[in-house]
Structure formats: structure tokens, C-alpha cells
C-alpha positions as CSV (number, residue, x, y, z in Angstrom):
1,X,183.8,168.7,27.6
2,X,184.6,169.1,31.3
3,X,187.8,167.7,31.5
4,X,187.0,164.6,32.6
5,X,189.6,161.8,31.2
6,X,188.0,158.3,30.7
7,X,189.6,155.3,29.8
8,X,187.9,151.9,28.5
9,X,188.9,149.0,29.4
10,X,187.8,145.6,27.1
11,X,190.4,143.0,28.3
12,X,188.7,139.4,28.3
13,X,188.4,139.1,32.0
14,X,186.3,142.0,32.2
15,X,184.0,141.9,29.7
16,X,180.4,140.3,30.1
17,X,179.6,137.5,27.3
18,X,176.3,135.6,27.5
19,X,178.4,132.1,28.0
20,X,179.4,134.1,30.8
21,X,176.1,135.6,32.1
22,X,174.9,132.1,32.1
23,X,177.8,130.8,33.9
24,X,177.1,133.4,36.7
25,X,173.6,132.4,36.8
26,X,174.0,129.2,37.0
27,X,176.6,129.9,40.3
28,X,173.7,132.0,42.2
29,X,171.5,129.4,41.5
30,X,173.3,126.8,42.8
31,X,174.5,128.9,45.5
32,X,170.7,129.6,46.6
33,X,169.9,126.0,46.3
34,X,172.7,125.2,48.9
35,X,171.9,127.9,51.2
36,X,167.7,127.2,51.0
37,X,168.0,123.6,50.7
38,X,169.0,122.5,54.4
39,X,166.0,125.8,55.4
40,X,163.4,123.8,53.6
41,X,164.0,120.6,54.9
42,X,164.2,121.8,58.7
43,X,161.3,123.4,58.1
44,X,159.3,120.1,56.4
45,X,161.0,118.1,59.6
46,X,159.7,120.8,61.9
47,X,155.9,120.8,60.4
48,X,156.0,117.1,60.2
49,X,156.9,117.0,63.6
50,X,154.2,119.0,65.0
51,X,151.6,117.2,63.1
52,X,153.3,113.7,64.5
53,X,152.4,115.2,68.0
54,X,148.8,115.9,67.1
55,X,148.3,112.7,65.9
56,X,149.7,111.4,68.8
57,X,147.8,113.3,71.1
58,X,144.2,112.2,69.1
59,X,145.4,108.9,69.7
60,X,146.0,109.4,73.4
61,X,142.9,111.0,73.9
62,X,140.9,108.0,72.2
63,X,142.2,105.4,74.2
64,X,141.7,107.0,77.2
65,X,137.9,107.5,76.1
66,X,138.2,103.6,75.2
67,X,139.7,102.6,78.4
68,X,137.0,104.7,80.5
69,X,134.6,103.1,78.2
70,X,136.1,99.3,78.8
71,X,135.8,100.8,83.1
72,X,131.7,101.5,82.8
73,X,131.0,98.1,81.5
């Protein structure tokens, strides 16, 4: 041995039980949920926008073919 002095240390707050693994789990997950939730759902409003704005712009663009066509006759 080297001299190296170790101590262990099993005291109820420090030691790892599966009730408690699943515990801390369950905290990241939630944890992740409220931190990627609001990301997701600007990023849905963001994509839903953009396609609103095509849409928009197809319709635009057909009524102005309908009007030119309403001019020539």
C-alpha cells in the first residue's frame, strides 16, 4: 500500500438507490421538456409562418393573373 488513507462514506443521502435513479431521471426529463418545449413550438410557429406567406403570395400572384385576365376581355 502507498499510504494512501481512504474513507467510505454510506450515509443515506449519498448513496444511489434505483427509487432514486428514477427520481433523478425523471427531473432531467422534465427539466428537458421545459427547456425544449417553448424551442419547438417557436420553431412550428416560425415554419408555419413562412409557409402562411407562400400561400399568401400564390394567392396574390393568381389574382393578379385573374384580374389581367378579367382587363383583356
Amino acid at each position: 500500500m502507498n499510504g494512501t488513507y481512504l474513507e467510505a462514506v454510506n450515509s443515506r443521502k449519498r448513496n444511489l438507490t434505483r427509487q432514486k435513479l428514477a427520481g433523478w431521471i425523471k427531473l432531467a426529463d422534465k427539466k428537458t421538456e421545459e427547456y425544449l418545449g417553448p424551442l419547438y413550438v417557436a420553431g412550428t410557429a416560425e415554419v408555419e409562418a413562412e409557409g402562411a406567406a407562400r400561400r399568401a403570395a400564390t394567392l396574390e400572384a393568381k389574382i393578379a393573373l385573374m384580374r389581367k385576365r378579367c382587363e383583356l376581355h
